[in-house]
Structure formats: C-alpha cells, structure tokens
DRENDO-1510 file (C-alpha; in Angstrom, 1 decimal, always signed):
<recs>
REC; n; res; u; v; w
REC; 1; UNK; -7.5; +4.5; -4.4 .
REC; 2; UNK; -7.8; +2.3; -7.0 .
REC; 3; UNK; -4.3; +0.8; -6.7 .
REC; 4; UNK; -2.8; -0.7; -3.6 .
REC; 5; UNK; +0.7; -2.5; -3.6 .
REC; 6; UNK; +1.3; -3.6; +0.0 .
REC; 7; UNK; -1.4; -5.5; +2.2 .
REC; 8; UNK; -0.8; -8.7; +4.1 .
REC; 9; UNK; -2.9; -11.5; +5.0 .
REC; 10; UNK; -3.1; -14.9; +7.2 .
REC; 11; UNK; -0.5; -15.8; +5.4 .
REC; 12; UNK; +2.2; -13.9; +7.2 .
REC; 13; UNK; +0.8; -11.5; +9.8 .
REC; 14; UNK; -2.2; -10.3; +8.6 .
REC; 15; UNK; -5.5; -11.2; +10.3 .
REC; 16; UNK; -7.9; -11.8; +7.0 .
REC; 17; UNK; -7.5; -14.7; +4.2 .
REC; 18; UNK; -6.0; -14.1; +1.2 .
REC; 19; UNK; -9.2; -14.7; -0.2 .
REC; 20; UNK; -11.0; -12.1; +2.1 .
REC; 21; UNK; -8.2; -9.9; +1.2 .
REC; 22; UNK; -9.3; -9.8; -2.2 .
REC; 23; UNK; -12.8; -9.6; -1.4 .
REC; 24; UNK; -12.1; -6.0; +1.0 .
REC; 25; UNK; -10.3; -4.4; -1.4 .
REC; 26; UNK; -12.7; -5.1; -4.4 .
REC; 27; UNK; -15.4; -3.9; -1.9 .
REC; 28; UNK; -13.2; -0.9; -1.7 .
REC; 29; UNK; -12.8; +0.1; -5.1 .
REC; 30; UNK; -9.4; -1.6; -5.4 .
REC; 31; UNK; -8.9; -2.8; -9.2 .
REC; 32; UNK; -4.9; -4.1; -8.9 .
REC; 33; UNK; -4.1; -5.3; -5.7 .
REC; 34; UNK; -0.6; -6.9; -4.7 .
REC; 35; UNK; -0.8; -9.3; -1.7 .
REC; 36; UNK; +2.7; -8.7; -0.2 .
REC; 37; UNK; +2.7; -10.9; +2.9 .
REC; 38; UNK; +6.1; -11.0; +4.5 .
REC; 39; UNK; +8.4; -14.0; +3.4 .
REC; 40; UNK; +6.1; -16.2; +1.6 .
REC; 41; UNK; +4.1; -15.9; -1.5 .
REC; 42; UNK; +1.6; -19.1; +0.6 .
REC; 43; UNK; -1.3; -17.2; -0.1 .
REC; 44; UNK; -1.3; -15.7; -3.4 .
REC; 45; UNK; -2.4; -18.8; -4.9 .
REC; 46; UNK; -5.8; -18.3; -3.3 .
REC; 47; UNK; -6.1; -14.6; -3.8 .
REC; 48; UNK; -5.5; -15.2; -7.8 .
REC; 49; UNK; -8.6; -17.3; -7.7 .
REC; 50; UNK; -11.1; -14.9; -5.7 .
REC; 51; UNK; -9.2; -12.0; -7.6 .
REC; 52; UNK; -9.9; -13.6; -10.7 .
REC; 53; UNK; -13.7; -14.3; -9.8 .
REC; 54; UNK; -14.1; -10.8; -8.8 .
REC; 55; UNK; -12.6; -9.3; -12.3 .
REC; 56; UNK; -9.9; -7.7; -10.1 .
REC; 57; UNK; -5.9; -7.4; -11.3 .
REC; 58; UNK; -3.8; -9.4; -8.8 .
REC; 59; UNK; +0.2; -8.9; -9.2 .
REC; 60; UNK; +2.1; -11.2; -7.8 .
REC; 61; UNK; +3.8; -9.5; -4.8 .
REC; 62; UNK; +6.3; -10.2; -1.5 .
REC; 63; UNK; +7.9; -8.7; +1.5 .
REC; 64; UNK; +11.2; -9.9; +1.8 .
REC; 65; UNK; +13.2; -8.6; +4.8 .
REC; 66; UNK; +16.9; -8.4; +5.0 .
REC; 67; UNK; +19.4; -6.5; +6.7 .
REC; 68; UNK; +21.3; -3.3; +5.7 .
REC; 69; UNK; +23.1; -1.2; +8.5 .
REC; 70; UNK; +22.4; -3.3; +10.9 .
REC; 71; UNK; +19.0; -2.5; +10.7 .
REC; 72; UNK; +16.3; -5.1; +9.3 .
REC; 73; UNK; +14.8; -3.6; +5.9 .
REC; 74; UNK; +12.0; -4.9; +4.0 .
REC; 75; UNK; +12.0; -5.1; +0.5 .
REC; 76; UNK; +8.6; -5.8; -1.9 .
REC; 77; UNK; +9.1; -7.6; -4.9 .
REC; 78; UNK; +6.1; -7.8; -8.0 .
REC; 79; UNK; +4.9; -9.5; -11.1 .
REC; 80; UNK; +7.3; -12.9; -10.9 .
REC; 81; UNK; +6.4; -15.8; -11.6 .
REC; 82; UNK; +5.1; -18.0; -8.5 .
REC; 83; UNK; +7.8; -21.0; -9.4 .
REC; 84; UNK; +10.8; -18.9; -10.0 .
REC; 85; UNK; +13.7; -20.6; -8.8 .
REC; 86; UNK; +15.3; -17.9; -7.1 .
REC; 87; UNK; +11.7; -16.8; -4.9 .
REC; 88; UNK; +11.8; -20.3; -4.0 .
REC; 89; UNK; +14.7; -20.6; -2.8 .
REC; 90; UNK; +14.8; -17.5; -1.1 .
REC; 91; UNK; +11.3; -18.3; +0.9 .
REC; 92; UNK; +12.1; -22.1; +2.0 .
REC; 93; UNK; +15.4; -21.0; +3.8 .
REC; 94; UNK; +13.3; -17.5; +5.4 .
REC; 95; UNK; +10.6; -20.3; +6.6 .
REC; 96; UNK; +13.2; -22.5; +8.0 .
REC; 97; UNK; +15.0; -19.3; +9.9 .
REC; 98; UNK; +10.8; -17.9; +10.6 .
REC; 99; UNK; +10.0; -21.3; +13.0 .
REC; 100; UNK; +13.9; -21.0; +14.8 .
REC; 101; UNK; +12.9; -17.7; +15.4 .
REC; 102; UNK; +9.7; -18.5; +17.0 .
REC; 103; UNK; +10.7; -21.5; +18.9 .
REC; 104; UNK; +13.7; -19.0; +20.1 .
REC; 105; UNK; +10.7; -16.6; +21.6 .
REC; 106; UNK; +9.0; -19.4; +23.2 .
REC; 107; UNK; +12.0; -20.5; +24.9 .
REC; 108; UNK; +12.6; -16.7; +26.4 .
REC; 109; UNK; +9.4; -16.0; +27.1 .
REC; 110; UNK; +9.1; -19.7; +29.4 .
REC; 111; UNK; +12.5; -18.3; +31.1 .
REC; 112; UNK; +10.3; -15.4; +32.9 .
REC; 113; UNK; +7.4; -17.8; +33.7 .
REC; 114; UNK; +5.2; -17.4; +30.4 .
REC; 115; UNK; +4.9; -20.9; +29.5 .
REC; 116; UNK; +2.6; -22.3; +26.0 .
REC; 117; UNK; +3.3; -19.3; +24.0 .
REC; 118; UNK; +4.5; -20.9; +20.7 .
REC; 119; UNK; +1.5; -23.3; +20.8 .
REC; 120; UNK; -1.0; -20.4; +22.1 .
REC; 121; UNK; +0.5; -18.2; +19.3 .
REC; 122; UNK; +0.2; -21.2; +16.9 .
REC; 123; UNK; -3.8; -21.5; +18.3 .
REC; 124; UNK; -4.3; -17.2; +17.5 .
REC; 125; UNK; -2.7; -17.3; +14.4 .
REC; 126; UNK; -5.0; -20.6; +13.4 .
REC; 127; UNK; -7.9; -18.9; +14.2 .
REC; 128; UNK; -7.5; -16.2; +11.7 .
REC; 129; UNK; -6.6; -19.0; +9.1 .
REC; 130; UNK; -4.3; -22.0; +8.1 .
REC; 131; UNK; -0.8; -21.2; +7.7 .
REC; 132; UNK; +2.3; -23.1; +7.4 .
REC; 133; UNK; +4.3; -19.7; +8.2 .
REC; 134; UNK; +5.7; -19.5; +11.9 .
REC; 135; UNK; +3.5; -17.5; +14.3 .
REC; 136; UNK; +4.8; -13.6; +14.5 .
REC; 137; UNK; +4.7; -11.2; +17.6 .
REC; 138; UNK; +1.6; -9.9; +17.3 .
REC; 139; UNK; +0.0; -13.8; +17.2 .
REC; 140; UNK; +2.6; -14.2; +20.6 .
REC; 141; UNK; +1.3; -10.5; +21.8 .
REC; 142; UNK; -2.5; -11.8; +21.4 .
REC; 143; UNK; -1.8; -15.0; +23.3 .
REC; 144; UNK; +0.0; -12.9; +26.5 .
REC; 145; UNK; -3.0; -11.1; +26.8 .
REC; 146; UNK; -5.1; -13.9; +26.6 .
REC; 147; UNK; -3.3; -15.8; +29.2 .
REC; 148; UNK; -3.4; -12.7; +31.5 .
REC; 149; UNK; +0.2; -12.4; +31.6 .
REC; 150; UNK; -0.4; -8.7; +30.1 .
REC; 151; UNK; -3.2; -6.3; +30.2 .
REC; 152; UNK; -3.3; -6.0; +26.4 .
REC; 153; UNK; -0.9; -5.8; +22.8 .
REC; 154; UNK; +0.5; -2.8; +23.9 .
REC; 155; UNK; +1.5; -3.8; +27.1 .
REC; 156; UNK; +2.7; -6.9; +25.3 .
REC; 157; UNK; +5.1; -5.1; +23.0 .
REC; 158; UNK; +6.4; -1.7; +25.6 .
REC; 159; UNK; +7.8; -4.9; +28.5 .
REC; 160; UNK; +8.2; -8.0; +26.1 .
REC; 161; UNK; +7.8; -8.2; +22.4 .
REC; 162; UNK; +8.9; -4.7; +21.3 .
REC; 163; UNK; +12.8; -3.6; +20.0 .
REC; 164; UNK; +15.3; -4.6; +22.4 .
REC; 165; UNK; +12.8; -6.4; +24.8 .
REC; 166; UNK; +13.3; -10.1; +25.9 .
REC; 167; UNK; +11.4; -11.3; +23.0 .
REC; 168; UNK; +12.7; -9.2; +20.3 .
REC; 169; UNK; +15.0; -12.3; +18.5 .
REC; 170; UNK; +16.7; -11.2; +15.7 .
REC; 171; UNK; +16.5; -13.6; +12.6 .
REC; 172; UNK; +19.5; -13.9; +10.6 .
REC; 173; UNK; +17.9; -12.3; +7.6 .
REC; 174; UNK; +19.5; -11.8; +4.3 .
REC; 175; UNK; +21.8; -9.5; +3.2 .
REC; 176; UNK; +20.1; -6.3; +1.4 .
REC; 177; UNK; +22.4; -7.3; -1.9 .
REC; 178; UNK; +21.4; -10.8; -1.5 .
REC; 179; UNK; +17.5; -10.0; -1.5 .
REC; 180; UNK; +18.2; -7.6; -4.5 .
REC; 181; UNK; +19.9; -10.4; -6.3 .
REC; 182; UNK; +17.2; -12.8; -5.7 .
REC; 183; UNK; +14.5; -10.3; -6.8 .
REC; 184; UNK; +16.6; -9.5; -9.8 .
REC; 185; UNK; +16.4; -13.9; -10.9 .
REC; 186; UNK; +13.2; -13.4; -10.5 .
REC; 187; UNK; +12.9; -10.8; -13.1 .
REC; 188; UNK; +10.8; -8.9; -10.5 .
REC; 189; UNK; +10.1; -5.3; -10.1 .
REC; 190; UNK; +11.8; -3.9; -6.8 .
REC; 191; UNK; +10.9; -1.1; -4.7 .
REC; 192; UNK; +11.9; -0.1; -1.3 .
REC; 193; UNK; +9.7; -0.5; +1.5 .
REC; 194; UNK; +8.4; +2.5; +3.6 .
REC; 195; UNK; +12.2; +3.9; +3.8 .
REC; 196; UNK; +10.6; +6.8; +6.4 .
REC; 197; UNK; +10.1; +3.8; +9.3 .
REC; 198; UNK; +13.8; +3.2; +9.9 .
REC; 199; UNK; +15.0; +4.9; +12.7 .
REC; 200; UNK; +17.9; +6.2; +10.3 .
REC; 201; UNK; +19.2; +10.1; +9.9 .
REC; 202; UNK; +18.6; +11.7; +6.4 .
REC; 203; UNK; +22.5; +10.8; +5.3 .
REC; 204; UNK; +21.6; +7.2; +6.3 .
REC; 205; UNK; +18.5; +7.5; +4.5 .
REC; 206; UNK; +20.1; +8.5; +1.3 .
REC; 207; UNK; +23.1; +6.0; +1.3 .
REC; 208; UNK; +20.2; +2.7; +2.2 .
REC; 209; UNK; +18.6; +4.7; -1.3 .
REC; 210; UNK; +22.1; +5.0; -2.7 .
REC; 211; UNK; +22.7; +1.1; -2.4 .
REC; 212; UNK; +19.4; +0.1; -3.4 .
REC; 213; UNK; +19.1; +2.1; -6.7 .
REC; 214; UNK; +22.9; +0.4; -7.5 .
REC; 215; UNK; +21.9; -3.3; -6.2 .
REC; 216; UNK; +19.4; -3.1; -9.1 .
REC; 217; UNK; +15.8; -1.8; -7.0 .
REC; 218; UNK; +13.7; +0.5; -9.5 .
REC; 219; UNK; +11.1; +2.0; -6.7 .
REC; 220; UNK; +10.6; +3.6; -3.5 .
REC; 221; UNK; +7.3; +3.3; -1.3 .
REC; 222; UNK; +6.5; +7.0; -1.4 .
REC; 223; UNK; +3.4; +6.6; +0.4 .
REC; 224; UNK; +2.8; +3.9; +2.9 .
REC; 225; UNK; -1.1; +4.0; +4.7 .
REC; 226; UNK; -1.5; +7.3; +6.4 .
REC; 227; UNK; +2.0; +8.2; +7.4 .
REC; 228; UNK; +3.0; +11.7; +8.0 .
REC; 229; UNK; +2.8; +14.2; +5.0 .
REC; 230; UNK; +5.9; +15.6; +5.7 .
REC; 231; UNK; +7.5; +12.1; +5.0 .
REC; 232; UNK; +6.4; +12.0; +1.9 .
REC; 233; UNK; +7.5; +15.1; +0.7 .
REC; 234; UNK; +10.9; +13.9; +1.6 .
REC; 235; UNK; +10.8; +10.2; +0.0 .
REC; 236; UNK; +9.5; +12.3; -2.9 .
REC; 237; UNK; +12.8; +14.7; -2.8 .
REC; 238; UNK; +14.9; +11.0; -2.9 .
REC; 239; UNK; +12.7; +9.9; -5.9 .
REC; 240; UNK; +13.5; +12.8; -7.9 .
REC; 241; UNK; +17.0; +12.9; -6.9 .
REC; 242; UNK; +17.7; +9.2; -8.1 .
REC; 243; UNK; +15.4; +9.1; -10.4 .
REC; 244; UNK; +13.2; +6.4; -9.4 .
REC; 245; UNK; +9.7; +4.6; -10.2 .
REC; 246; UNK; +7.2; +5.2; -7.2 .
REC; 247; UNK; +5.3; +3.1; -5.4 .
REC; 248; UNK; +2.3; +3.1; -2.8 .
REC; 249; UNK; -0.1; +1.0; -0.4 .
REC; 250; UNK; -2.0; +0.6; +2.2 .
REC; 251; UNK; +0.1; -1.7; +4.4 .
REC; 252; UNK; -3.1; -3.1; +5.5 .
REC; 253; UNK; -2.6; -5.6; +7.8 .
REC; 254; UNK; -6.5; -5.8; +10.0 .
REC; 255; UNK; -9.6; -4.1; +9.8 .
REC; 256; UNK; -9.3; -1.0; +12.0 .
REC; 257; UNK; -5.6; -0.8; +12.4 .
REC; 258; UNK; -3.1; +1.4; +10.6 .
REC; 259; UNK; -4.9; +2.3; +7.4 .
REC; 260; UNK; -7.6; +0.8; +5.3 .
REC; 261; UNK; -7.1; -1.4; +1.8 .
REC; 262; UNK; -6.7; +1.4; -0.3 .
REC; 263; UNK; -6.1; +3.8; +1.9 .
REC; 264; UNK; -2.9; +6.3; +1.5 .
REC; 265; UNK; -2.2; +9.7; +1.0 .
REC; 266; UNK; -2.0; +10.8; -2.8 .
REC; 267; UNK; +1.0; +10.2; -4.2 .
REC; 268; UNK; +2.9; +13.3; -5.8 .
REC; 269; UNK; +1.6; +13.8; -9.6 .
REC; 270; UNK; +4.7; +14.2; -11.1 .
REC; 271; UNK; +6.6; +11.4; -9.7 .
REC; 272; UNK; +6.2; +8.1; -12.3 .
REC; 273; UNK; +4.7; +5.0; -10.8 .
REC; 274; UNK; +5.6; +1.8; -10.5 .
REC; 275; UNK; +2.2; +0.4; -11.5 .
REC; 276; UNK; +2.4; +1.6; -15.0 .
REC; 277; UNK; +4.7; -1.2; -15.5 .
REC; 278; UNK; +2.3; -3.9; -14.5 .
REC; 279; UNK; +0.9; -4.3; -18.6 .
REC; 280; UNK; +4.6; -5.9; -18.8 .
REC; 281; UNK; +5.0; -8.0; -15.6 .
REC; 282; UNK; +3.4; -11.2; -15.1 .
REC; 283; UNK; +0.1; -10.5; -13.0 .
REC; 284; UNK; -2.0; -13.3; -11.4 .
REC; 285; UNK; -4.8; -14.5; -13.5 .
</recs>
C-alpha cells in the first residue's frame, strides 16, 4: 500500500529509528507515512528530515491513550502542528505519568526477586535508539529473558507483563473526552484506533463509536495490519452507519512482527478515507 497511517518507532515502542522508519516504508512503496508513536511526537522531527530527503509525505501523527469504560483506548491524532499548545501539554503530563508507571513495574517486579529491570529495560530500549520516553513492557519483557528470569517474551507477558499480571500497572491515562478535546486544540484529524482489539461486546462497541463521533473524532481504523477479515467487515458496518472518514495502517512496530510497513488488508472501496484530507492538514516537510 502506498499509504500507511499507524507505525511506531524508538520513540515509543517501536524497535527502528524514526529515521529508519522512514527509510522501510519508502523501500516499501510507502509515499505518505504517519509515524504515530504512542504519547510523544519525540521522533517525528527526525523522520520529517529523512522523509523529506527521500521525497516521501510525512503527516504529523500520535497515539494518544486514554480511558473509556474502564478500558484503556488509543486514539491517533494527524496533520497538527508540532508546537501546538494543547499536544504539548498533553505529552509532558503522559511522559511524566510514562516514567511513574515504569518505576511502578520495577518496584513489583524486585518484590518477586527480579531485581535491575527498569535500568535493564532502560539498557534494551537504548540499544534500539535514544529515547527520553520511559521504557514499555516489551523493553521490560526483553530484559526478563535476558536475565534468565523467563524462557522468552511470551513467557514474559502469560506470568508477568500481560493484563492482570503483577506487572500490568495501570497509568492514570486521560479521559476519552479529554484526549478528544486536546486533539480538537490541535486542530487535528481524529480517528479511532483499531476499535476490534478491545475486548468489548458489539453494543459496547457501538456506544465507544457513539461517544467518539459526538466528542468531535471524524475516523475509524478500519483496517489495522492483518487483522481478521471478518473485523473489518464489521468496523466497516460502524463507518457507514455513523457516517465516518476511514482510516488504515500497518501498526508496524519491528521487522517480522505483526504486519509489515504497508501492510493491511484493502480497505472497503466505498468507504471515504481519511487521507484525502491530508492536501488540507499540515504535513511534515
């Protein structure tokens, strides 16, 4: 695809520069690329300039996570300008609440015997590339592993790192209406980020849609990497029914894990996307 709208990078929890971000997805045939890492918008200064060396459209994109049923949702925001007020704001208080929420790990994680693991998670997460951004699970998962205290990520996750397990801390994230009204300062372009992943029923579904299309959000991730096709058949039946823009992505995260830069399933033909709006928004260049 020639259009991808969610990818992440060293910057958040990605294992790839922002710069070598850029470079994959031009190698890929990518021409307009969001880097959407979650909480920060560190890296997009250094993807506009190997974006811009390269001839490729970067928008301006982030992956802001906040809470809505007492579920965390994640919300992308594109094309704002990289010294709005209200996306600086909102990303010095989530950095602030990111490294409690690390330190708060570390500190459960020493309770059963696994001691270092903020400053070995801070060590994996360096390798891939400098980052003021806390250190995230999988950077904590990588370090177990390394240390021998688990056989490998997965293990990591299923006993210690995965919902509900010991190091599972739950940030105090943003409300849903406060992320919307943030985005909305901004003058961004808001879509919904892979509704189909929250472990919701279809009524839920529709009332977190519902809320979103009222709180001022124009999109919904359709397509999201190589998720079922049956889920998006039935993000597409929401789209219609609220009459929404569309967007899609790889959610790339690493090479060789989940799906590709670029990589998706088609998105429905007669659903309008949210990239035609991109002539209007402030891209990086």
């Amino acid at each position: 695809m020639e259009i991808d709208l969610h990818c992440h990078s060293t910057a958040s929890d990605g294992a790839l520069s922002p710069a070598t971000v850029v470079e994959r997805a031009h190698e890929r045939g990518v021409r307009v690329l969001a880097l959407t890492d979650h909480d920060t918008i560190e890296g997009l200064p250094e993807a506009r300039q190997r974006a811009a060396e390269l001839g490729l459209q970067l928008v301006n994109g982030i992956e802001l996570s906040c809470t809505w049923g007492g579920a965390t949702i994640h919300v992308l925001g594109y094309g704002f300008a990289l010294d709005a007020p209200a996306i600086e704001a909102a990303v010095k208080s989530l950095h602030t609440g990111r490294w409690a929420r690390a330190e708060e790990i570390d500190r459960r994680l020493a309770r059963v015997g696994f001691v270092g693991c903020l400053q070995g998670a801070r060590a994996v997460q360096q390798e891939l590339g400098d980052s003021g951004n806390a250190p995230a699970r999988p950077h904590f998962a990588e370090y177990l592993v390394r240390a021998g205290f688990v056989a490998d990520r997965a293990e990591a996750f299923r006993k210690w790192l995965g919902a509900g397990k010991l190091g599972d801390v739950k940030q105090h994230w943003p409300s849903l209406a406060e992320v919307l009204a943030t985005l909305r300062a901004a003058d961004a372009w808001i879509s919904l980020a892979h509704p189909a992943q929250y472990d919701f029923t279809r009524s839920k579904r529709r009332r977190l849609v519902g809320e979103f299309v009222s709180g001022g959000g124009h999109a919904i991730e359709v397509v999201n990497g190589l998720q079922p096709a049956e889920q998006v058949g039935t993000l597409a039946i929401l789209a219609r029914e609220f009459g929404m823009l569309v967007s899609a992505g790889s959610d790339f995260h690493a090479p060789g894990d989940w799906s590709e830069l670029g990589m998706y399933r088609p998105v429905p033909d007669d659903l309008p996307p949210l990239w035609a709006r991109f002539d209007h928004v402030r891209a990086a260049s």
